[in-house]
N, C-alpha and C positions, 0 to 999 in steps of 0.2 A: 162131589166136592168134599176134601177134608177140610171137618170144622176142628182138630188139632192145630194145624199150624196156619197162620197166613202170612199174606207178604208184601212188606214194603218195598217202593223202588226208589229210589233217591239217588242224588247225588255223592260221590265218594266227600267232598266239603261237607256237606250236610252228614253226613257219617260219622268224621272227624270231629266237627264239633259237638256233635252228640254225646261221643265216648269220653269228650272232655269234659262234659257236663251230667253226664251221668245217663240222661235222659234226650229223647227226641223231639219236639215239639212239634216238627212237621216242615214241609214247604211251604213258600211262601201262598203256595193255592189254599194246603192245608190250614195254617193261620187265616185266611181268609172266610172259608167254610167253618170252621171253629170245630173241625177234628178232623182226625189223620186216617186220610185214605191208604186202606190195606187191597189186595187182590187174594181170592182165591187161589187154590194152584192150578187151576181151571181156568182163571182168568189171567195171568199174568201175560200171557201171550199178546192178549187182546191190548191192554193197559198200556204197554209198550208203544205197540203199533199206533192205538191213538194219540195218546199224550208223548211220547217221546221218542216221535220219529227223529233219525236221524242223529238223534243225540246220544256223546258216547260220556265218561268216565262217568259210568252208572255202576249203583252196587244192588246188589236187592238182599234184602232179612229177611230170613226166616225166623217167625216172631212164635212160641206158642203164646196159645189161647186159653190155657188152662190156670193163665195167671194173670190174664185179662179183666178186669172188673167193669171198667165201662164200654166192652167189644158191644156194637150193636149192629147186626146185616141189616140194609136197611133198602130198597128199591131203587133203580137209576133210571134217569128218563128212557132205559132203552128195555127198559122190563127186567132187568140184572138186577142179583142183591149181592150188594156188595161190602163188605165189612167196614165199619166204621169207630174209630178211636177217641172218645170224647174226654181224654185226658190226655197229659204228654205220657208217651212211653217211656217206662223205664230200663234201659240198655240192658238189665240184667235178665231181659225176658228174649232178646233176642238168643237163638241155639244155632246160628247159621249165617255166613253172610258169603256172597257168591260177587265174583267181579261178573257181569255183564257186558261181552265183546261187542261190538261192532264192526260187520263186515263189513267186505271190499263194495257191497251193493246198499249199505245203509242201511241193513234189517239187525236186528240183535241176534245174538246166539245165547239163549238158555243153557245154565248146565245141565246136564245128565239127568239131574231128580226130572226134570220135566221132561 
């Protein structure tokens, strides 16, 4: 697992208005939990296939960590620790952002890093 960078998946809308506002606050799951779920680069695979089958105009950020203050990995019901963001993120932490295809079969295509 690199603890350097991790990764958001969202929405391209959810992107946009981020960049407009500086900051990300999260999805509407994120608002909900009261912080913003990140993926490993280990995990991102899995994240997708759970949470967003089938679904396409996805982006994903590559966030560092090293400018993270309230990152905290924290346990998931499935035995996973998974990064957790207990503030809004601030867009200027993001170093990377990748469109997210959707094939002809409904699985996502990762770029290259992965």
């Amino acid at each position: 697992m690199n603890f350097k960078f991790v990764y958001k998946i969202c929405t391209k809308s959810e992107w946009q208005e981020a960049k407009s506002k500086g900051q990300l606050t999260g999805s509407k799951k994120d608002l909900e939990d009261g912080y913003i779920h990140f993926s490993g680069d280990d995990q991102v695979a899995g994240t997708l296939q759970k949470f967003y089958k089938n679904q396409n105009d996805l982006i994903l950020l590559k966030v560092d960590t090293l400018k993270l203050d309230h990152l905290v990995w924290e346990q998931a019901s499935d035995g996973n620790m998974f990064p957790h963001l207990y503030s809004p993120l601030d867009i200027s932490n993001v170093v990377d952002e990748f469109d997210i295809i959707l094939n002809d079969d409904g699985n996502h295509v990762l770029p290259d890093i992965f």
